[in-house]
KEKE-3310 file (N, C-alpha, C; in steps of 0.2 Angstrom, whole numbers, plus 5000, padded with zeros to 4 digits):
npx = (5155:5168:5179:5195:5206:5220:5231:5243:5255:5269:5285:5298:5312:5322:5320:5308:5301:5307:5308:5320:5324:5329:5336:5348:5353:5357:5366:5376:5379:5388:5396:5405:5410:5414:5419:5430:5439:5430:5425:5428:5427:5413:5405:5412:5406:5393:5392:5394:5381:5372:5378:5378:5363:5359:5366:5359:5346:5351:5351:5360:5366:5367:5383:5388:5398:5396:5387:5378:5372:5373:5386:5396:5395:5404:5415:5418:5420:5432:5441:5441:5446:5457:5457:5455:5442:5437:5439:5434:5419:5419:5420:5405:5396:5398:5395:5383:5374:5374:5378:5367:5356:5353:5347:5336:5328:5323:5317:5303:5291:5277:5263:5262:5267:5258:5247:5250:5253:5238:5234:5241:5233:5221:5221:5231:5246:5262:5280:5297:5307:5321:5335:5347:5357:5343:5342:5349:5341:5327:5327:5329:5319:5309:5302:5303:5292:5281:5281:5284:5291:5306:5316:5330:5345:5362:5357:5351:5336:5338:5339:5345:5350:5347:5333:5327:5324:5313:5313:5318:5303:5296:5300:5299:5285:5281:5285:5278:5267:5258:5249:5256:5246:5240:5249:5253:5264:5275:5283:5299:5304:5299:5306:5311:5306:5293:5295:5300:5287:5279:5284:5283:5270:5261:5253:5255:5260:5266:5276)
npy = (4986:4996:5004:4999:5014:5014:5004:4999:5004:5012:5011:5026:5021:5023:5035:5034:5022:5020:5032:5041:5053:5049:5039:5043:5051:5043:5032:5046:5047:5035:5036:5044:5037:5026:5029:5039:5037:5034:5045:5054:5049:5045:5057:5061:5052:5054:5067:5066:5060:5069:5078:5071:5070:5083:5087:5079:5082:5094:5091:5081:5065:5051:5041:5028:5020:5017:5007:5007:5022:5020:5014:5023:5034:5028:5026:5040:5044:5037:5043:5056:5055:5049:5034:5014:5009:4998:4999:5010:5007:4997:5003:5012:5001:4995:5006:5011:5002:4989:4994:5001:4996:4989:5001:5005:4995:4999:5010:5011:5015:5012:5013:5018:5005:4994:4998:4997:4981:4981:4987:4977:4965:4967:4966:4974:4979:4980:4991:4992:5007:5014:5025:5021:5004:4990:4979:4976:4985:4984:4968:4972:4980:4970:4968:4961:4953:4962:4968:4965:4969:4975:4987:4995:5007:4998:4987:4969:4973:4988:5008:5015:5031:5041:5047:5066:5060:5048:5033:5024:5020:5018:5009:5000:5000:4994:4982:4977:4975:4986:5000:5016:5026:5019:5019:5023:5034:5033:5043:5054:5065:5079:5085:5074:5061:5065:5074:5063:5056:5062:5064:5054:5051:5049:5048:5056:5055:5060:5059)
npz = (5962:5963:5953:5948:5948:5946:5939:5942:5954:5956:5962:5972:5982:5993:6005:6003:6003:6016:6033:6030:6036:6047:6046:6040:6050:6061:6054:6049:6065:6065:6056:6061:6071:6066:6052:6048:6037:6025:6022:6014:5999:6000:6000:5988:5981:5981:5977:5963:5960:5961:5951:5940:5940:5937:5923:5916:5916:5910:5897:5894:5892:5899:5895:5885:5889:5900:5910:5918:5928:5943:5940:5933:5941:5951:5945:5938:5954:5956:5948:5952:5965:5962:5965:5963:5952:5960:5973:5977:5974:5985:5998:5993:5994:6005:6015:6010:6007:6014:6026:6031:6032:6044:6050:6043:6043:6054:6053:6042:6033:6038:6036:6021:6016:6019:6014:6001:6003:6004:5992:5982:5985:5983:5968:5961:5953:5956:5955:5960:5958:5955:5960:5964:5968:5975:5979:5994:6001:6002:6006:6018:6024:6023:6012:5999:5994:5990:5979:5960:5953:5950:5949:5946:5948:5942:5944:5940:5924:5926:5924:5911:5916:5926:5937:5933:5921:5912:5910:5919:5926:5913:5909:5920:5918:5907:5908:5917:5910:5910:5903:5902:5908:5916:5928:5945:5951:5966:5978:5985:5979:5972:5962:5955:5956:5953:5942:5933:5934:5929:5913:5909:5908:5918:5933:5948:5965:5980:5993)
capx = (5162:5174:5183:5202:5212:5229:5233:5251:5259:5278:5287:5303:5314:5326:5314:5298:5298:5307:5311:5328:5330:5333:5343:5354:5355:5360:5374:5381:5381:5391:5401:5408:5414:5419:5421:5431:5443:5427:5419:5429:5423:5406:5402:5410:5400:5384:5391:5393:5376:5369:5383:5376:5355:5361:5369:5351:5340:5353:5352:5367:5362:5375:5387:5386:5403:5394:5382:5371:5372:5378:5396:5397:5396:5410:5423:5419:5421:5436:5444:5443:5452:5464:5457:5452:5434:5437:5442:5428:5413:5419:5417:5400:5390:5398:5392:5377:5369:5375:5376:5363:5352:5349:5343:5331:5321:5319:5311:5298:5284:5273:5258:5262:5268:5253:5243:5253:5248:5229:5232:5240:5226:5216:5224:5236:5254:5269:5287:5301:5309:5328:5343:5352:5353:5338:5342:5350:5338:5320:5326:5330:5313:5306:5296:5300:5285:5276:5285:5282:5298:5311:5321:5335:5352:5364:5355:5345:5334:5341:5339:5351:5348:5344:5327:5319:5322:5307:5316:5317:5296:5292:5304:5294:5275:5283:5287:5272:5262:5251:5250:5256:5242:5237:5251:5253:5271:5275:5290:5299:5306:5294:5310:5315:5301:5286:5297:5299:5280:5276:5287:5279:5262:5262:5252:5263:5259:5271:5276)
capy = (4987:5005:5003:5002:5021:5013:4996:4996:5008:5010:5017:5025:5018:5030:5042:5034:5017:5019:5038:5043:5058:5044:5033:5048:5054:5037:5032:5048:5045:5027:5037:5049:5035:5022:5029:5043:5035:5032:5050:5057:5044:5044:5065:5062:5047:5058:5073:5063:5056:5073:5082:5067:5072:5090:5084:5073:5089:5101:5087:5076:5059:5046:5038:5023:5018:5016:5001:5013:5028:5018:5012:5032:5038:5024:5028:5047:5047:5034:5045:5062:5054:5043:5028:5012:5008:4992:5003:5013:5001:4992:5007:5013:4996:4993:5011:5016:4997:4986:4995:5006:4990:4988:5006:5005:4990:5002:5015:5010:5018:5007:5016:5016:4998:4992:5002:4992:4976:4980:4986:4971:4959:4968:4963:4978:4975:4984:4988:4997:5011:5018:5026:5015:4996:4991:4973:4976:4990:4978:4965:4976:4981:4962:4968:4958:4951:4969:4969:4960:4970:4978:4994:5000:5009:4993:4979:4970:4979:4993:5010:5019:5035:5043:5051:5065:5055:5043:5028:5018:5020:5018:5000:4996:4997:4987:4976:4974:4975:4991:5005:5022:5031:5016:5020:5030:5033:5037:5046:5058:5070:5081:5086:5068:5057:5069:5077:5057:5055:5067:5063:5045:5052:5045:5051:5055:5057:5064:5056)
capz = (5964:5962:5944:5950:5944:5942:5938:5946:5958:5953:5970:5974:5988:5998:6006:6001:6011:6024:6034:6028:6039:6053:6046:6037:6056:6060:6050:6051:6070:6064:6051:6065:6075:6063:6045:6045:6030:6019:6020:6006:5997:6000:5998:5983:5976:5983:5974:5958:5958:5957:5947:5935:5938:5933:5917:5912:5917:5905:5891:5894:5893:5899:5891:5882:5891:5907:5911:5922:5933:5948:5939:5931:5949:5955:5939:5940:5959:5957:5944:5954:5971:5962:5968:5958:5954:5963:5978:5979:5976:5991:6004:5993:5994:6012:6019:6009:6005:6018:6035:6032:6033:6052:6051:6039:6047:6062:6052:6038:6033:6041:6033:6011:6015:6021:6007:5995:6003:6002:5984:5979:5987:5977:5961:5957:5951:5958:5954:5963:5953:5960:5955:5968:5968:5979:5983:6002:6008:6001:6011:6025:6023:6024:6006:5991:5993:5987:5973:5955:5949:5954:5940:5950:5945:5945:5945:5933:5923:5927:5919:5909:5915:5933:5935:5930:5915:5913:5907:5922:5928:5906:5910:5924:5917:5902:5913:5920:5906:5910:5901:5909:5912:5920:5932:5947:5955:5973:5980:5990:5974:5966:5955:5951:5955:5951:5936:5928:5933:5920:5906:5906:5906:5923:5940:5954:5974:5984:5999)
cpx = (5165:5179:5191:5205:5215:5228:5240:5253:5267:5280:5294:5305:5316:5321:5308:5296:5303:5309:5318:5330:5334:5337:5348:5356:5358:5366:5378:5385:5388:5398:5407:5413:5417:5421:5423:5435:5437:5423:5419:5424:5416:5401:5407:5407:5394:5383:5390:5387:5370:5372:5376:5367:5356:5363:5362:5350:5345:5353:5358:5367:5369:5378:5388:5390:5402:5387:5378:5375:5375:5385:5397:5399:5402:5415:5424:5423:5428:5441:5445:5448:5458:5463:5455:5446:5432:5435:5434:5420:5412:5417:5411:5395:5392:5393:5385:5374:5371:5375:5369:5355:5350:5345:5338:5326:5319:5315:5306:5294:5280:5267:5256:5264:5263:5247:5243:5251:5243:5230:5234:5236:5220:5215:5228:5243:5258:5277:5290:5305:5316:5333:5348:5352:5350:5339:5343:5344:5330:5322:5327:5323:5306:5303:5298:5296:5280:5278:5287:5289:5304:5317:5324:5343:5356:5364:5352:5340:5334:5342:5345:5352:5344:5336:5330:5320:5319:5309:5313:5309:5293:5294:5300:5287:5277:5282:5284:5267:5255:5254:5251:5254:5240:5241:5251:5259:5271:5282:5291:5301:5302:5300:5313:5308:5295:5289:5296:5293:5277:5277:5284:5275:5260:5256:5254:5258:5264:5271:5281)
cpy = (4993:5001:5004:5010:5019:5005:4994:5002:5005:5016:5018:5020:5021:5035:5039:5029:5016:5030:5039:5047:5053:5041:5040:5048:5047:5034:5038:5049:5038:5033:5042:5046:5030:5022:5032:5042:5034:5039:5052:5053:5045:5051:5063:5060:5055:5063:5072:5063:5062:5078:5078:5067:5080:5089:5082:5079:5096:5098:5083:5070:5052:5043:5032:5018:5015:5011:5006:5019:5024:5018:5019:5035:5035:5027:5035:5047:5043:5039:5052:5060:5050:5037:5022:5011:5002:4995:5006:5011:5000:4997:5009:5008:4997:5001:5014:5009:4993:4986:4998:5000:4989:4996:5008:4999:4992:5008:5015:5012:5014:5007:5013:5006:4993:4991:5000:4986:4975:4981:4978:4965:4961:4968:4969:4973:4982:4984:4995:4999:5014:5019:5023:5010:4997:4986:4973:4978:4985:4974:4964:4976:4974:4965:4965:4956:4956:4972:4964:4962:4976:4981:4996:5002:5001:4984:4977:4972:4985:4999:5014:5027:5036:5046:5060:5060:5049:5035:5022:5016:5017:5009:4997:4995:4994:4982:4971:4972:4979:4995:5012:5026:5027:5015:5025:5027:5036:5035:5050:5064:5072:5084:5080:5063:5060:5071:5068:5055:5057:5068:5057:5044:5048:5050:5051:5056:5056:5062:5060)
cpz = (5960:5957:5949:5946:5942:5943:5942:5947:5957:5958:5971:5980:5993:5998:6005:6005:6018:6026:6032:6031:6046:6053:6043:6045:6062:6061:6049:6056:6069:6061:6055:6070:6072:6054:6041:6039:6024:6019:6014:6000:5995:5999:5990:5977:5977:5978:5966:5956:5955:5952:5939:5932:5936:5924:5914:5909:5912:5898:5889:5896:5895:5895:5891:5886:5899:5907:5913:5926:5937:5945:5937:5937:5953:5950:5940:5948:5960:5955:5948:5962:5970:5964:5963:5961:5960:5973:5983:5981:5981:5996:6000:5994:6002:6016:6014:6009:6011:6025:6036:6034:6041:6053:6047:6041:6051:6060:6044:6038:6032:6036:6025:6014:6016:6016:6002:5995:6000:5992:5979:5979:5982:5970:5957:5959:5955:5956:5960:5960:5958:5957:5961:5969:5974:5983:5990:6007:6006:6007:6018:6028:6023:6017:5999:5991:5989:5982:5965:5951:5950:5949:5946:5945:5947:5947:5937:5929:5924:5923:5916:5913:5924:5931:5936:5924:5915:5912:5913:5926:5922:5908:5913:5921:5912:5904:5915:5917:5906:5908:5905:5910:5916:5926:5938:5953:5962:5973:5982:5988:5971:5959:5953:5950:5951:5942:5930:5929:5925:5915:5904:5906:5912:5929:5945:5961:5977:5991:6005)
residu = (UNK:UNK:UNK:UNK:UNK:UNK:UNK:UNK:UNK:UNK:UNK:UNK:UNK:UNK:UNK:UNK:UNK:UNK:UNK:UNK:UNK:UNK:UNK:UNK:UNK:UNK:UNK:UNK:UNK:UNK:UNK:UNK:UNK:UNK:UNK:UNK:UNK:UNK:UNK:UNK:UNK:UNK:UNK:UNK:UNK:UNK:UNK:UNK:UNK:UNK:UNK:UNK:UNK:UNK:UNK:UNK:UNK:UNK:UNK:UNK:UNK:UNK:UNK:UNK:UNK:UNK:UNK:UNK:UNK:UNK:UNK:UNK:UNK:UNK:UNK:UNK:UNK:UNK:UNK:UNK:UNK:UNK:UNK:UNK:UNK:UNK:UNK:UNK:UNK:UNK:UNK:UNK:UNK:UNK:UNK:UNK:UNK:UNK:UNK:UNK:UNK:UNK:UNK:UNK:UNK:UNK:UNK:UNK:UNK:UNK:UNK:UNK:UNK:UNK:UNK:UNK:UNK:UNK:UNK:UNK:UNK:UNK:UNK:UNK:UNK:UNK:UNK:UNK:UNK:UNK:UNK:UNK:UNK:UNK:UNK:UNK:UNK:UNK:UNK:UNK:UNK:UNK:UNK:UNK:UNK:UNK:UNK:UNK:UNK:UNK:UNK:UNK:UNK:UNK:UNK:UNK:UNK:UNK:UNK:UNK:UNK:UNK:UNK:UNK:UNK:UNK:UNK:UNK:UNK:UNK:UNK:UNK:UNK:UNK:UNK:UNK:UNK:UNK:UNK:UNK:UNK:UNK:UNK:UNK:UNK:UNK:UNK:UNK:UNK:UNK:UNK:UNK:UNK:UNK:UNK:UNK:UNK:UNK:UNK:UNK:UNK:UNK:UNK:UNK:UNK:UNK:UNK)
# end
């Protein structure tokens, strides 16, 4: 028998298992005929999110004040439109985690998902690593089953800190109990994913 490389694959989510450009091109389609009150909104969550991976990557590590990156992005984006956090929330889960669901069942990366199967039959471990809660689009995805644990912005174990900062991949192999050379990450960011590949002492492949 071929010695396993990696003990547990630790995988983005947006962009890596399902296509994104389809579903972006999608819900934009949706968002043209019925969203035009939540666009503000939602370019300026977007812009937030990376206003906030700018900040990491200059040494500005978030604030203590903030649960995770997700609520950071909601106060921040609440705070520049005058709306409250309550406000905003409700149009970001409803239009980024909730609708976006029927369009992500129809385009999965049939392929890595499969790939994950066979590695887990053959006794690797798995988590799913994200800077945005992950709960909706997994079940979208039929895959919690292909996943032993589950790091996202926003949720339970959740990392403090967007990627490149390694935090929420270093959470996972913990988590899992393998060490992280004995990891290897997949994703669709060579400046987020690949960048927190390689603080974690990690092996990346680029999806």
């Amino acid at each position: 028998m071929v010695a396993r490389k990696h003990d547990a694959w630790l995988i983005d989510l947006d962009g890596t298992l399902y296509t994104a450009r389809w579903v972006k091109l999608a819900m934009a389609a949706e968002l043209a005929l019925f969203g035009w009150s939540a666009l503000t909104t939602l370019r300026r969550f977007r812009h937030e999110h990376e206003a906030l991976r700018a900040e990491l990557v200059a040494g500005n590590r978030l604030a203590e004040s903030h649960a995770s990156p997700f609520s950071a992005q909601v106060a921040r984006t609440a705070s520049a439109l005058s709306l409250t956090p309550e406000a905003v929330e409700l149009v970001v889960r409803d239009w980024m985690l909730v609708r976006p669901q029927k369009w992500i069942r129809r385009f999965p990366r049939s392929r890595l998902l499969a790939e994950l199967a066979e590695f887990r039959a053959q006794g690797g471990r798995s988590a799913l690593v994200s800077d945005y809660p992950a709960q909706h689009k997994i079940r979208a995805l039929s895959a919690e089953h292909l996943f032993d644990v589950i790091v996202a912005s926003g949720e339970e174990h959740g990392p403090r800190n967007l990627k490149p900062d390694p935090e929420g991949y270093l959470r996972a192999a913990r988590l899992l109990g393998v060490e992280p050379a004995r990891c290897l990450v997949i994703g669709d960011r060579e400046d987020a994913d690949g960048a927190a590949a390689r603080a974690a002492n990690m092996e990346f492949r680029l999806v």
